[in-house]
C-alpha positions in Angstrom: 51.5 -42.0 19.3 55.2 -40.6 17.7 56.2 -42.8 14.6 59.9 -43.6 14.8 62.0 -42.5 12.5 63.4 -44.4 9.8 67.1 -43.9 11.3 66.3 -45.1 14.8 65.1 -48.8 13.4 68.9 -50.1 12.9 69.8 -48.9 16.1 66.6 -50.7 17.8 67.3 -53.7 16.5 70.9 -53.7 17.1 69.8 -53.6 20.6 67.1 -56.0 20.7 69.8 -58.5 19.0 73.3 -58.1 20.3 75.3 -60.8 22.2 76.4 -60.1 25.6 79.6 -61.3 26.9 78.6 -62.7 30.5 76.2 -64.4 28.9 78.4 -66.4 26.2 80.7 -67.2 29.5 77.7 -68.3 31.1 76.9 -70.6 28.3 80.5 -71.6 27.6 81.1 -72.2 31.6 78.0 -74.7 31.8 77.2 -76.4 28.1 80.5 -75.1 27.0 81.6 -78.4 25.5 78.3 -78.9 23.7 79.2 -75.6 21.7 76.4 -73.8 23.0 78.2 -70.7 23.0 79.5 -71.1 19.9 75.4 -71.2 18.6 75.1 -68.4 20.6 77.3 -66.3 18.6 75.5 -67.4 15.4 78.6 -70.1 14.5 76.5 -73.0 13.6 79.5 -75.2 12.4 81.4 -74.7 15.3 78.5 -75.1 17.2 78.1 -78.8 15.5 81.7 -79.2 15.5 82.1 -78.7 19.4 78.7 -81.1 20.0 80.0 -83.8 18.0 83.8 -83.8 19.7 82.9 -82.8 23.5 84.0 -79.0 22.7 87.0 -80.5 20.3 88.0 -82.9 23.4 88.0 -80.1 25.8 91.2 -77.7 24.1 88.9 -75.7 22.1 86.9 -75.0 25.4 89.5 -74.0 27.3 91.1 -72.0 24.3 87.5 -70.0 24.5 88.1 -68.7 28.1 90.7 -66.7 26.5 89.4 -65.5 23.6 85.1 -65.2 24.4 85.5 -61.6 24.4 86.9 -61.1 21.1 84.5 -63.9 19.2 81.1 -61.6 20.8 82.7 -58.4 19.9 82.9 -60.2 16.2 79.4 -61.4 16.4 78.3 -58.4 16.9 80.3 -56.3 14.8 79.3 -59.1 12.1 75.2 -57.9 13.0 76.0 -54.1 13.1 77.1 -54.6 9.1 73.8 -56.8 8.6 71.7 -54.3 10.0 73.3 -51.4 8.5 73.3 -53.1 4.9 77.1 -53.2 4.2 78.4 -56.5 2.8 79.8 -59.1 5.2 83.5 -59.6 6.4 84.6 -62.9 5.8 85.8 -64.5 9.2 
């Protein structure tokens, strides 16, 4: 059995661990306003925030429709600098 190489590991679990945008919009569509989403992308505060106010009384859940896309591609570019051992961008 081939060993992997040290160099593939990052880019295995890159892959095993990014976010996908249909499914954030899944999550957002249908538990949206429980902040599901939001602890789908790793944001536990908002995540807490949007359960305890009804996804901040329904304007922060609709403000997500437009900007999902950009909050996965931040998630994940937040993991790539994990995984790769560079020191994390404050959001």
């Amino acid at each position: 059995m081939p060993v992997k190489r040290s160099a593939e590991l990052p880019e295995t679990l890159l892959l095993m661990k990014e976010k996908e945008t249909w499914i954030a919009y899944m999550l957002w569509f249908f538990l949206g306003f429980a902040g599901v989403h939001k602890f789908y992308l790793g944001r536990m505060g908002w995540g807490i925030l949007y359960l305890l106010t009804g996804g901040l009384f329904f304007f922060g859940w609709f403000i997500d429709l437009f900007t999902l896309p950009s909050q996965v591609r931040q998630a994940n570019s937040e993991m790539r600098s994990e995984i790769a051992g560079a020191p994390r961008l404050a959001a």
